[in-house]
MARVEXMI-945485 format. One record per residue (C-alpha): x, y, z; residue number from 1; residue in three letters. Coordinates in steps of 0.001 Angstrom, whole numbers. Example, Ala and Ser with C-alpha at 12.3 -4.5 7.8 and 13.67 -1.06 7.14 Angstrom:
# residues 2
+---------+---------+---------+-----+-----+
|      xx |      yy |      zz |   i |  aa |
+---------+---------+---------+-----+-----+
|   12300 |   -4500 |    7800 |   1 | ala |
|   13670 |   -1060 |    7140 |   2 | ser |
+---------+---------+---------+-----+-----+
//
This chain:
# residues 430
+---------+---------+---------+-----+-----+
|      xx |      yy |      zz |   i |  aa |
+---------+---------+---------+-----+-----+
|  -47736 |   35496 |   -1603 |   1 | unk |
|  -49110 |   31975 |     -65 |   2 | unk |
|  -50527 |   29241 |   -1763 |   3 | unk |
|  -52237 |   26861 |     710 |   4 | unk |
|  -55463 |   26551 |    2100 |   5 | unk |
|  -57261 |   28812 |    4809 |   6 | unk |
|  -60402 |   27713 |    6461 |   7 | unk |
|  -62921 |   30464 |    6500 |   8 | unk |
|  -61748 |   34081 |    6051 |   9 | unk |
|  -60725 |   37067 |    8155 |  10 | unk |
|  -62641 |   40537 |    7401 |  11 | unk |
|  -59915 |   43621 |    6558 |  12 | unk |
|  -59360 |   45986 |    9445 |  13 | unk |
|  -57596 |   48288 |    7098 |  14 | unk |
|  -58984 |   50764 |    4742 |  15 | unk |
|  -58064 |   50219 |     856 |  16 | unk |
|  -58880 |   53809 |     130 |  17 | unk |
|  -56779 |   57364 |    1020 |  18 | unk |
|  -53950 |   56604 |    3408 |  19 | unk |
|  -54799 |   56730 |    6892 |  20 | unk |
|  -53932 |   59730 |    9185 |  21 | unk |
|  -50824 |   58732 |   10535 |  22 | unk |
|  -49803 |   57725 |    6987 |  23 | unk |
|  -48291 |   61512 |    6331 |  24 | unk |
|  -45598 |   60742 |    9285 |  25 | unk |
|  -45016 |   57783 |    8416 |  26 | unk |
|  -40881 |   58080 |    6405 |  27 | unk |
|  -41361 |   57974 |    2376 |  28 | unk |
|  -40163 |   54755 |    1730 |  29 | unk |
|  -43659 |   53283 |    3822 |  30 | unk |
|  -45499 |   55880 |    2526 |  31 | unk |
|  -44733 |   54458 |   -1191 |  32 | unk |
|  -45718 |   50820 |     429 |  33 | unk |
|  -48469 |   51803 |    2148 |  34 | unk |
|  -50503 |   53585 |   -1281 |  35 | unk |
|  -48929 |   50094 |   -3778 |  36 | unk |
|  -50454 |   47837 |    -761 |  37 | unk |
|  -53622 |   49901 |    -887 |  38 | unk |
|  -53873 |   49562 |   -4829 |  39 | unk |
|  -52784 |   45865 |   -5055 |  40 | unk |
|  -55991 |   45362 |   -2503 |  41 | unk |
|  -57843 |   47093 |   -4959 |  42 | unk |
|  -57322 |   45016 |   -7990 |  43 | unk |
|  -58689 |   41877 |   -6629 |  44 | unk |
|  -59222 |   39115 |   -8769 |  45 | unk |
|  -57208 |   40489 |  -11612 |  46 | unk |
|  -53901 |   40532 |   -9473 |  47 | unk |
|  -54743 |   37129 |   -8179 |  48 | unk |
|  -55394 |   35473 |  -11540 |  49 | unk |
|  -51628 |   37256 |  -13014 |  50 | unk |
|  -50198 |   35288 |   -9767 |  51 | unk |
|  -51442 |   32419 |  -10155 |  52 | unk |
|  -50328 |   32329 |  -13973 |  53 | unk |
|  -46977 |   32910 |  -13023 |  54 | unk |
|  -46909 |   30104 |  -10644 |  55 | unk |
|  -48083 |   27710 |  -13190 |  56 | unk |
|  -45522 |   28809 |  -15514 |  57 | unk |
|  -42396 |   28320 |  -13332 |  58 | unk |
|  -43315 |   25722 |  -11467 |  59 | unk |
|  -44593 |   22644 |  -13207 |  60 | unk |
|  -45918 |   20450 |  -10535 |  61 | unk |
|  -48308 |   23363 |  -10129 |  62 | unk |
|  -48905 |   23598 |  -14224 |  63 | unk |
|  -50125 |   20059 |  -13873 |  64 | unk |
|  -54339 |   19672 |  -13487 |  65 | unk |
|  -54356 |   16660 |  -11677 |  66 | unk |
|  -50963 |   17341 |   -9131 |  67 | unk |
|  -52001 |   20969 |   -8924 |  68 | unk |
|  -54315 |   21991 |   -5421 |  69 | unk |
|  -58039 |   22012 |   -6642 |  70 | unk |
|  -57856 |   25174 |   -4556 |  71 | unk |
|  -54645 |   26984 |   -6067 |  72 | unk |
|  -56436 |   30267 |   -6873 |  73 | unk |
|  -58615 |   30443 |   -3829 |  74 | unk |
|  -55529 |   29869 |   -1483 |  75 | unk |
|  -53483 |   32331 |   -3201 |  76 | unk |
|  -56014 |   34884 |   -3484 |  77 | unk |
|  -56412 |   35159 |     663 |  78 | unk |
|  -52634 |   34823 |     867 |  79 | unk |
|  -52232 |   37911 |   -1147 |  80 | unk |
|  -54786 |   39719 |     802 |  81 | unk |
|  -53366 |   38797 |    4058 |  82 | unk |
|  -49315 |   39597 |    2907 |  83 | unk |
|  -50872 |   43218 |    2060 |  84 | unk |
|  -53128 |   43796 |    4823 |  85 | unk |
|  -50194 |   42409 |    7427 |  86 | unk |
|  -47738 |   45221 |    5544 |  87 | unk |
|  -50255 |   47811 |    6074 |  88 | unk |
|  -51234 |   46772 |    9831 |  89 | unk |
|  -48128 |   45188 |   11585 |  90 | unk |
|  -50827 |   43609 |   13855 |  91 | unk |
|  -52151 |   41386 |   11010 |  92 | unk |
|  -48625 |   39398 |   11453 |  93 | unk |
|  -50660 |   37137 |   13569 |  94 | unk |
|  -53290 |   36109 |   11057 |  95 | unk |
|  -50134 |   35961 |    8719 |  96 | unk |
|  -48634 |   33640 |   10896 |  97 | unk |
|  -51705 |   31143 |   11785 |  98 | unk |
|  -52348 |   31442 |    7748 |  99 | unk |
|  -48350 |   29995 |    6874 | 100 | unk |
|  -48900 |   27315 |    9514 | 101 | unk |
|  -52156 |   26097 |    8418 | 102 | unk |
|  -51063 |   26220 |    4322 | 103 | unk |
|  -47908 |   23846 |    5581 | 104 | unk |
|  -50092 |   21583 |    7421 | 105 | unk |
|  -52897 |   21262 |    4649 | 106 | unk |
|  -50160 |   20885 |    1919 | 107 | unk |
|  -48281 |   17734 |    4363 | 108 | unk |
|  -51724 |   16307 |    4876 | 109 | unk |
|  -52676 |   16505 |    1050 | 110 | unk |
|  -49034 |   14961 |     214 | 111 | unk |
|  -47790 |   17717 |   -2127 | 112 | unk |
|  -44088 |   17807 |   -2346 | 113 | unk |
|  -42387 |   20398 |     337 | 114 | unk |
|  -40334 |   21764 |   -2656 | 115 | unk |
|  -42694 |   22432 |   -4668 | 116 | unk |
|  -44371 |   24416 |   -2229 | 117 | unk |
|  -41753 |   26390 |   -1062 | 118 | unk |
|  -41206 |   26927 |   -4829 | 119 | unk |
|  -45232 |   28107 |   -5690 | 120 | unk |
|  -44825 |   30467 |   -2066 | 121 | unk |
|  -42014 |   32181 |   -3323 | 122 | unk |
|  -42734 |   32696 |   -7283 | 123 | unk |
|  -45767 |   34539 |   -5236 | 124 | unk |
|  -43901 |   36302 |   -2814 | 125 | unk |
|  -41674 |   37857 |   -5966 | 126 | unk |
|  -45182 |   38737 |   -7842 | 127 | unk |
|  -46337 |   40783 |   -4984 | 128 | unk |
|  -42790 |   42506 |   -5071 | 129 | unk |
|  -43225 |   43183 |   -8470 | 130 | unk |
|  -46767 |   43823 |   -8716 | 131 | unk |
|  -45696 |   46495 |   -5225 | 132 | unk |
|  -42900 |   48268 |   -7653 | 133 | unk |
|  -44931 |   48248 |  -10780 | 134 | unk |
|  -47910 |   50546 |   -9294 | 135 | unk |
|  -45168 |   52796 |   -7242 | 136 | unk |
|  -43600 |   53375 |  -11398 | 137 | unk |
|  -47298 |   53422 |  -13339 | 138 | unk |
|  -49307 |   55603 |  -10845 | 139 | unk |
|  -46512 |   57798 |  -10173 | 140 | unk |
|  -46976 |   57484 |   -6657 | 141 | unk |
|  -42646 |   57977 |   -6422 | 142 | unk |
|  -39233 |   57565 |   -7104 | 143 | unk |
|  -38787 |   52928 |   -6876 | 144 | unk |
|  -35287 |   54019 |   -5772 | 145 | unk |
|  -36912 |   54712 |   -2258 | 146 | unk |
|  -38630 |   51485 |   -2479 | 147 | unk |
|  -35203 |   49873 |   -1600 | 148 | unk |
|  -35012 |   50967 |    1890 | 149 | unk |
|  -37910 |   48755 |    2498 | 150 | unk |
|  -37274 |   45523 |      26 | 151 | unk |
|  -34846 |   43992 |    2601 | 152 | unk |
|  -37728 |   44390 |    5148 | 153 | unk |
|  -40247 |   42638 |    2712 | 154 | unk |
|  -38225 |   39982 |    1856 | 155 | unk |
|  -37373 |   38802 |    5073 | 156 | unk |
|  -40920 |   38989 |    6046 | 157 | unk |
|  -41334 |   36707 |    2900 | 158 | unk |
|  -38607 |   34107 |    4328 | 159 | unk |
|  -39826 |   34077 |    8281 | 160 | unk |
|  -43107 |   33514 |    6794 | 161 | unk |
|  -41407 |   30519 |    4509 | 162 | unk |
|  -39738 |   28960 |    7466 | 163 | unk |
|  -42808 |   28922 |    9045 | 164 | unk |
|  -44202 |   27121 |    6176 | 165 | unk |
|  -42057 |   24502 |    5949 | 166 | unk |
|  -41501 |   23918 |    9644 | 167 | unk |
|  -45455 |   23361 |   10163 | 168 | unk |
|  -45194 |   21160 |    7137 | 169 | unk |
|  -42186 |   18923 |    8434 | 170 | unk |
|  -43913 |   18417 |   11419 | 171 | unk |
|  -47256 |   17131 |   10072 | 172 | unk |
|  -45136 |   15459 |    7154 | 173 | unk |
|  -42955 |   13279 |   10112 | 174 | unk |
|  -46391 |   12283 |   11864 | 175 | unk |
|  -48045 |   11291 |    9033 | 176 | unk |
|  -44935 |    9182 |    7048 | 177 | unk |
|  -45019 |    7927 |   10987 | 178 | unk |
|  -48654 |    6595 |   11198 | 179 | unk |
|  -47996 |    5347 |    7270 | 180 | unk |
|  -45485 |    3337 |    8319 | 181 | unk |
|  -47274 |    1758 |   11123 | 182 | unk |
|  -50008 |     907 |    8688 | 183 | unk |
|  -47738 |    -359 |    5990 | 184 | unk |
|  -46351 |   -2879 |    9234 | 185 | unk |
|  -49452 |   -3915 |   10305 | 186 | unk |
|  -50853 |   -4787 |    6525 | 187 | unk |
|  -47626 |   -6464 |    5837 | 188 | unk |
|  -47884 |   -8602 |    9041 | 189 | unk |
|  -51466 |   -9480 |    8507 | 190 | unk |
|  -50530 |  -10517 |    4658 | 191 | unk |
|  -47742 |  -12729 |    5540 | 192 | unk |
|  -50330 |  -14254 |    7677 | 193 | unk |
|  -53016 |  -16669 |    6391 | 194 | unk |
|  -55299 |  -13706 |    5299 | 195 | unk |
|  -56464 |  -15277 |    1785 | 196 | unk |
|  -59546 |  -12458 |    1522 | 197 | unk |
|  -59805 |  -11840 |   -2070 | 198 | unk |
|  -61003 |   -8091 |   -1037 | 199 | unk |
|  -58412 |   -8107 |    1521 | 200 | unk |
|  -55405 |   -8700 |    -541 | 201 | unk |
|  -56872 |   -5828 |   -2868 | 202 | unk |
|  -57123 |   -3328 |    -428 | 203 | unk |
|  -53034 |   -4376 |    1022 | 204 | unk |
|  -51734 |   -4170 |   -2427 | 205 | unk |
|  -53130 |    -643 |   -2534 | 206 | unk |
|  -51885 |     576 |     611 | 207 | unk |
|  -48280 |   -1457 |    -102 | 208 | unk |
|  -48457 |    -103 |   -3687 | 209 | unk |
|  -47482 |   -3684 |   -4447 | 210 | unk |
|  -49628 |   -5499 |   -7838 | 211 | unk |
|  -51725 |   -7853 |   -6517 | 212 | unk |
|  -50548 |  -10383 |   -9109 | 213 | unk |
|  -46794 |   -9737 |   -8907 | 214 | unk |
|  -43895 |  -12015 |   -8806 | 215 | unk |
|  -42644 |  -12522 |   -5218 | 216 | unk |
|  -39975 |  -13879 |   -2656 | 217 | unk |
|  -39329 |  -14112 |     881 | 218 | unk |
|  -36577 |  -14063 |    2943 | 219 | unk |
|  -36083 |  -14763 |    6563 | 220 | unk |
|  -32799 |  -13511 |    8506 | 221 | unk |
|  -31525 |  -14607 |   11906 | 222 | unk |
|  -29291 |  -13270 |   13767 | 223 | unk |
|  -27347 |  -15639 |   15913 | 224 | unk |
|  -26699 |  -13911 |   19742 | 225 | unk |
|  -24506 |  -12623 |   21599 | 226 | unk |
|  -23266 |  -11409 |   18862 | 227 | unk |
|  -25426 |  -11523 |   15396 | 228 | unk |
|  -27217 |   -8363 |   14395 | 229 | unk |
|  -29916 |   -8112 |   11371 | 230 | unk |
|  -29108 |   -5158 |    9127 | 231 | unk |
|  -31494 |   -2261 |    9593 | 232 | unk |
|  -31716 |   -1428 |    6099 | 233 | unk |
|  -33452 |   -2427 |    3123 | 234 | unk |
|  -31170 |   -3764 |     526 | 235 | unk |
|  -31679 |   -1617 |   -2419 | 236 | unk |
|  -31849 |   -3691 |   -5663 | 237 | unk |
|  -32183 |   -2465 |   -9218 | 238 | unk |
|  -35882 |   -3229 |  -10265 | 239 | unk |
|  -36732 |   -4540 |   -7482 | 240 | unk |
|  -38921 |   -3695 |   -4497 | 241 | unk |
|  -37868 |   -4859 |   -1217 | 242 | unk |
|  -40338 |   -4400 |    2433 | 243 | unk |
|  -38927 |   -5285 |    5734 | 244 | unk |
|  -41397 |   -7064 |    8499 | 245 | unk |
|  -39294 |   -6759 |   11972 | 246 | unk |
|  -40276 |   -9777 |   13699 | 247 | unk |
|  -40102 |  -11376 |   17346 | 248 | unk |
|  -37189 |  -13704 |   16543 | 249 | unk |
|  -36361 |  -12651 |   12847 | 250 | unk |
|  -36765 |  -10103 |    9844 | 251 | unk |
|  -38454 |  -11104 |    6781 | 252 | unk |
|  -37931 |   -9610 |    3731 | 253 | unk |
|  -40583 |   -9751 |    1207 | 254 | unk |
|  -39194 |   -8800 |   -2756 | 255 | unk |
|  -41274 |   -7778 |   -5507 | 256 | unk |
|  -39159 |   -9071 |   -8176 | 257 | unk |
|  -40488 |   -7580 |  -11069 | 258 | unk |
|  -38877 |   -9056 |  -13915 | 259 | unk |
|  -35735 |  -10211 |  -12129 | 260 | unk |
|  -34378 |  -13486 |  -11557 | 261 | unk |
|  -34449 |  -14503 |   -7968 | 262 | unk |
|  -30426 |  -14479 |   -7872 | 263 | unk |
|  -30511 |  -11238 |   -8324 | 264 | unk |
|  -32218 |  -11252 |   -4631 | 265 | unk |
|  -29561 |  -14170 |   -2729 | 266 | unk |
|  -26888 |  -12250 |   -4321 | 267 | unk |
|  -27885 |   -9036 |   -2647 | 268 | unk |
|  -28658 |   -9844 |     874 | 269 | unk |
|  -25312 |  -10702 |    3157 | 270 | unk |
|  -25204 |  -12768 |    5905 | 271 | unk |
|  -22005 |  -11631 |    7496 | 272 | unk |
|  -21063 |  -12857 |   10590 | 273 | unk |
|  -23556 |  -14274 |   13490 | 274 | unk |
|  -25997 |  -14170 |   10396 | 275 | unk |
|  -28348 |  -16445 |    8954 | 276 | unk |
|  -30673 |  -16176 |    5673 | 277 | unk |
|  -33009 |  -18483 |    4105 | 278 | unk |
|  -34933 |  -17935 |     784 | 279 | unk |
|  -38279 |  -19138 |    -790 | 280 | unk |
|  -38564 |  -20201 |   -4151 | 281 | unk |
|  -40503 |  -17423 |   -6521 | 282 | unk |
|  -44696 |  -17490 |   -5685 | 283 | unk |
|  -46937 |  -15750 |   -7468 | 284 | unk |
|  -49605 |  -13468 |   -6008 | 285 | unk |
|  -49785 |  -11808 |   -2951 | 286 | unk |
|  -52310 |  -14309 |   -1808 | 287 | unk |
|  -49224 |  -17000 |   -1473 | 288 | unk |
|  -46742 |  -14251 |     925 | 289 | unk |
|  -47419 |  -16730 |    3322 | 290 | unk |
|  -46418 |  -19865 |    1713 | 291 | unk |
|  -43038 |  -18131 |     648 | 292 | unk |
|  -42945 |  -17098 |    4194 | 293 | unk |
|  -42910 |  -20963 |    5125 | 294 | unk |
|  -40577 |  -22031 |    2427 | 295 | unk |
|  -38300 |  -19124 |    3331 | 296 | unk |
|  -38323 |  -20831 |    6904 | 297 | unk |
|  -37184 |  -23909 |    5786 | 298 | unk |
|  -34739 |  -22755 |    3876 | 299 | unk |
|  -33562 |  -21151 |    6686 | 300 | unk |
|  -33327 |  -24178 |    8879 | 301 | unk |
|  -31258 |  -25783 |    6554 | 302 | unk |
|  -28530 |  -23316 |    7319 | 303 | unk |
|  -25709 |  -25587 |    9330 | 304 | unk |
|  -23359 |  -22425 |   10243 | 305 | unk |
|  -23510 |  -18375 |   10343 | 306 | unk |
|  -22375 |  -16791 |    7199 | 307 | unk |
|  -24921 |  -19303 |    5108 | 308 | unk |
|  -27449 |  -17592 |    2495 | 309 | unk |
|  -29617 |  -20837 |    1606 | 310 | unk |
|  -31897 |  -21175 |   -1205 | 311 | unk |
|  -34866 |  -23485 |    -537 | 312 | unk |
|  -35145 |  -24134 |   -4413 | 313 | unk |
|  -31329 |  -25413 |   -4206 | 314 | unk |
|  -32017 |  -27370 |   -1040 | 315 | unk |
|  -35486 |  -29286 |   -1659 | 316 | unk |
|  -34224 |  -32331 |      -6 | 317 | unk |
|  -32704 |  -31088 |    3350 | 318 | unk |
|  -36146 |  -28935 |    3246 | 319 | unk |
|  -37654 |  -32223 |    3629 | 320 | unk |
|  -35757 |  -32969 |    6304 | 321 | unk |
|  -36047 |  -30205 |    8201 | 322 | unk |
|  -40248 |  -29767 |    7696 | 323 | unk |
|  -40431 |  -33361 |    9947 | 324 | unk |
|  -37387 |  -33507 |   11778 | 325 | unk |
|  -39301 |  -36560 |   13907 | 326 | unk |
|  -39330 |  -38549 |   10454 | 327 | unk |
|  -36108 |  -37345 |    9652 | 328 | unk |
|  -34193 |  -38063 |   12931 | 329 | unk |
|  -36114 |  -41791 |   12973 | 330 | unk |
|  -34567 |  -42572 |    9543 | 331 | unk |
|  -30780 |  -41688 |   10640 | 332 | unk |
|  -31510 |  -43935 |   13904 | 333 | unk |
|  -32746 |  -46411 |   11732 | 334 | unk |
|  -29493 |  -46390 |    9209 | 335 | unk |
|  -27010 |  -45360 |   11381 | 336 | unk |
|  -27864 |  -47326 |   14819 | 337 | unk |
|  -25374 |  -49595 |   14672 | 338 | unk |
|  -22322 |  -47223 |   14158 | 339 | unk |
|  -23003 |  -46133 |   17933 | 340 | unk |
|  -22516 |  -49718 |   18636 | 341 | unk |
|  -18606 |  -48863 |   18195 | 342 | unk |
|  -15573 |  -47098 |   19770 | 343 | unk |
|  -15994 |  -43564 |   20052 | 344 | unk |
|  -12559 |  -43553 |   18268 | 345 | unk |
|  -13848 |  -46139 |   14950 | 346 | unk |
|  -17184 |  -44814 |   14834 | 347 | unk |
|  -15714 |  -41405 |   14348 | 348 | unk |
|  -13190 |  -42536 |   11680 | 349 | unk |
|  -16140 |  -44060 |    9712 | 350 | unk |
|  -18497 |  -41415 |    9715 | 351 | unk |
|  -16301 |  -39157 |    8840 | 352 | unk |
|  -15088 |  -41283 |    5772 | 353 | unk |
|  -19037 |  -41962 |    4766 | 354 | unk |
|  -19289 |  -38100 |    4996 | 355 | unk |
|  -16196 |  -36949 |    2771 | 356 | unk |
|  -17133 |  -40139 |     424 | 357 | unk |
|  -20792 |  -38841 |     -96 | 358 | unk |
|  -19201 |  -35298 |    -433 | 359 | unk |
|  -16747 |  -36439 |   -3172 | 360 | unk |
|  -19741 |  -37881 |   -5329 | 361 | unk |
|  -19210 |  -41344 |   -4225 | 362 | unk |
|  -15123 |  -41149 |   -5679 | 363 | unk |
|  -12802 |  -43325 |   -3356 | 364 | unk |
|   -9916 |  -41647 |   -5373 | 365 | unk |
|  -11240 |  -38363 |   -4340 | 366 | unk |
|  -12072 |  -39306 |    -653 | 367 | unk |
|   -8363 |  -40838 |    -721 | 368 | unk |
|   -6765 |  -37730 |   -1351 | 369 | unk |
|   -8868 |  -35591 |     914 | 370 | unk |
|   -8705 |  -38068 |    3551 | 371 | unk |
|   -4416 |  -38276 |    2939 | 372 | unk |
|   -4991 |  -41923 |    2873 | 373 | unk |
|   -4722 |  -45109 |     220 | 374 | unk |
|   -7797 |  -45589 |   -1792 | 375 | unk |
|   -8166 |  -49207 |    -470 | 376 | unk |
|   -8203 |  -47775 |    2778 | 377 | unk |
|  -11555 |  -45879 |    2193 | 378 | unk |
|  -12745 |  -48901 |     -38 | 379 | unk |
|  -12351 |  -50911 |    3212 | 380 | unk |
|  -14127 |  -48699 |    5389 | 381 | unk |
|  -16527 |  -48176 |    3284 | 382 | unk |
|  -17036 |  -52309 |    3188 | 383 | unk |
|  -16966 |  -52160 |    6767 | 384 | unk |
|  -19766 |  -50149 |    6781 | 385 | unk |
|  -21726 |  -51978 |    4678 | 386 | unk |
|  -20896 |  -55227 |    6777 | 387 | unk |
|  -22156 |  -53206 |   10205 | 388 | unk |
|  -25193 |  -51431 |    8828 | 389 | unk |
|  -26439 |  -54936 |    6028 | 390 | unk |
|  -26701 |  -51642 |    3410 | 391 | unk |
|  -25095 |  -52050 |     -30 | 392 | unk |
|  -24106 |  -48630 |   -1434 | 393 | unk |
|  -24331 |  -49787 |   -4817 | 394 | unk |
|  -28386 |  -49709 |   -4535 | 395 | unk |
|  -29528 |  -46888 |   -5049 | 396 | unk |
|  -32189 |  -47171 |   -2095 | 397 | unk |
|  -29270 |  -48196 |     152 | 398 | unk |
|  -27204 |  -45065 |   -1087 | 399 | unk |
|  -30842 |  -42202 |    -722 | 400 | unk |
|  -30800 |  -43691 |    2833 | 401 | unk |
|  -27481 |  -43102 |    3771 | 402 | unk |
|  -27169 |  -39703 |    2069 | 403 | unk |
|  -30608 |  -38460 |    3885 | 404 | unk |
|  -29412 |  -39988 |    7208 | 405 | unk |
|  -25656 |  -38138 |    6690 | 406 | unk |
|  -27897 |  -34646 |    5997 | 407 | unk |
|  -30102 |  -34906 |    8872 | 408 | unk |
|  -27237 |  -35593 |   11379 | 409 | unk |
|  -25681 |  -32543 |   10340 | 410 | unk |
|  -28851 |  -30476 |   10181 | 411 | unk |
|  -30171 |  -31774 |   13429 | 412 | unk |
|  -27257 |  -32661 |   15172 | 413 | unk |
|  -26429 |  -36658 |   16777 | 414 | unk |
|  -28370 |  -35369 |   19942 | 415 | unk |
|  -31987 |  -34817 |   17755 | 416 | unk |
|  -31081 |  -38266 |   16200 | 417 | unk |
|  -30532 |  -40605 |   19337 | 418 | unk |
|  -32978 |  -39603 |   21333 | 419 | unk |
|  -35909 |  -39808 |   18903 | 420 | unk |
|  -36039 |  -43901 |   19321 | 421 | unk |
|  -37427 |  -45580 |   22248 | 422 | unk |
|  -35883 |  -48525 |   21244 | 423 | unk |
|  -31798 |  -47203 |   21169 | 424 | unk |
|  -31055 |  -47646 |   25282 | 425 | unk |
|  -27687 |  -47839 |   24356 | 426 | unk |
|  -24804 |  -44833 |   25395 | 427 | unk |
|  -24002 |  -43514 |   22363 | 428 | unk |
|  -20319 |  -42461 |   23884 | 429 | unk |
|  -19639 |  -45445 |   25609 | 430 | unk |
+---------+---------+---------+-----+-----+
//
């Protein structure tokens, strides 16, 4: 009737032969179980082997050599012996009992699904049934319709003893997916890290069941407080495999893409409100997690509001930017210095003319009508600019300047950029 494992064996108290004496006041019905118990025990190995046929025909995870327990007949075998003896001597319940707990604890430790053994338990559970009415009709021992009076009894022994089964199993099951996890964070963790052991990365891409060669991105998401939240899911993404790392200050995604473009990843993962999510280019190799890791970082810093999903690939020069913001903040001083030399009031109406003007693709016309103005008016300020700063917008040199100095003052803000010189002792709001 059981299928799992039992460590050592208990020696029968009952007697397989002759019914014992109180067996003639015992009512019919157990009399007829008692003598096709007593048989069954009897049989042995033959009744075993005809059980453990049956579960290998309707169940096929059991059919299969290499998913099937290495100790399938062995395990069923004692159960059997233990379901009759327990019918015979209501005081064997308790070795009945230990024996359904310890065959759902070995099956959750050897990973077998819980289905499947429920399924096995009770294709043996109906064999002993049948095997129970088949000697009462061949040996003439009685009527089977007096057999009835007791099936309800068997059968709910059969389903306590499956509940037991699966309870012990659950239980184990939730510690060990538990202590999985854990290890599955802590590998994760250490690969992200600079942990560039060939034998190492082996052994990870085992335990993550990730190829060691694979194609790969990262993705870093903040959440912006009070109010920002990371998801706590996983997005789920057709052919693709996607771990979380919970971090200190952010989550990090890490994507096995398979064969999937990496759009397929910024297209899946939301930002939504008080959110922020940067993405590495594709690396290949587990060895380079932690590269991506860096590049997914950058990306993220070059994020200038919540809502923003930024691709490093499509942001390469604000990347730059952002991986030496010291450099970075001393070339806007350097090209923008003199605008802080102005009113508040003028400074403000050129910068923000520069800024639509670079925006527009360097289009007066365009600027004009975003702007609501004349296009002289921006061709003038943009003059004016050139007069302040001694920059000529029609060099190209000039032009990378300006547009790198524009980028970092909105990634790093006009605080990062004035106070990075020891030579600007100027206010820059006066």
């Amino acid at each position: 009737m059981h299928t799992g494992y039992v460590r050592g064996s208990v020696r029968p108290r009952v007697s397989t032969v002759g019914p014992p004496p109180q067996a003639a006041a015992r009512p019919l019905p157990l009399q007829l179980l008692d003598h096709a118990c007593r048989r069954l025990l009897t049989r042995g190995a033959s009744f075993t082997d005809s059980v453990v046929d049956q579960i290998r025909t309707e169940v096929p995870y059991y059919a299969d050599p290499v998913l099937s327990p290495p100790d399938l007949r062995q395990s069923t075998d004692t159960g059997i012996r233990f379901a009759l003896e327990a019918a015979l001597d209501p005081g064997r319940i308790v070795d009945i009992e230990r024996y359904t707990r310890e065959l759902g604890i070995r099956r959750a430790e050897e990973g077998r699904p819980l289905d499947e053994v429920i399924h096995a338990f009770r294709v043996a559970g109906s064999e002993v049934w049948s095997g129970i009415v088949g000697v009462v009709e061949r040996d003439g021992l009685g009527e089977q319709r007096h057999l009835v009076h007791v099936a309800e009894l068997v059968w709910k022994m059969n389903d306590r003893d499956a509940v037991l089964v699966a309870d012990a199993y659950r239980q184990v099951a939730k510690g060990v997916a538990s202590r999985h996890d854990e290890r599955v964070r802590l590998i994760l963790a250490a690969v992200l890290e600079n942990r560039n052991d060939p034998a190492f990365i082996q052994d990870a891409a085992s335990i993550l069941d990730l190829p060691p060669d694979g194609r790969f991105a990262v993705a870093e998401l903040r959440a912006t407080p009070p109010f920002g939240r990371t998801p706590d899911a996983v997005p789920e993404i057709r052919g693709m495999r996607v771990l979380r790392h919970v971090g200190a200050q952010r989550d990090v995604l890490v994507a096995h893409l398979g064969d999937r473009p990496l759009d397929a990843l910024a297209s899946a993962v939301d930002a939504g409100p008080g959110m922020r999510i940067g993405i590495s280019p594709v690396v290949h190799g587990l060895k380079n997690l932690p590269r991506a890791r860096d590049m997914a970082g950058l990306a993220l810093r070059t994020c200038r509001a919540d809502g923003e999903v930024a691709r490093l690939d499509a942001r390469l020069p604000d990347g730059l930017l952002v991986s030496r913001p010291d450099l970075s903040a001393e070339l806007a001083l350097r090209v923008l210095r003199p605008l802080y030399e102005l009113e508040p009031a003028d400074r403000e109406t050129l910068i923000d003319t520069l800024g639509v003007w670079i925006e527009k693709g360097g289009s007066a016309v365009q600027a004009a009508r975003h702007m609501l103005c004349h296009r002289n008016t921006v061709l003038n300020r943009l003059r004016r600019f050139e007069q302040i700063t001694g920059l000529e917008l029609s060099r190209p040199r000039d032009l990378v300047r300006l547009t790198l100095a524009f980028d970092t003052l909105q990634l790093l803000g006009p605080a990062a950029v004035l106070g990075c010189g020891d030579a600007w002792d100027g206010d820059p709001e006066s």
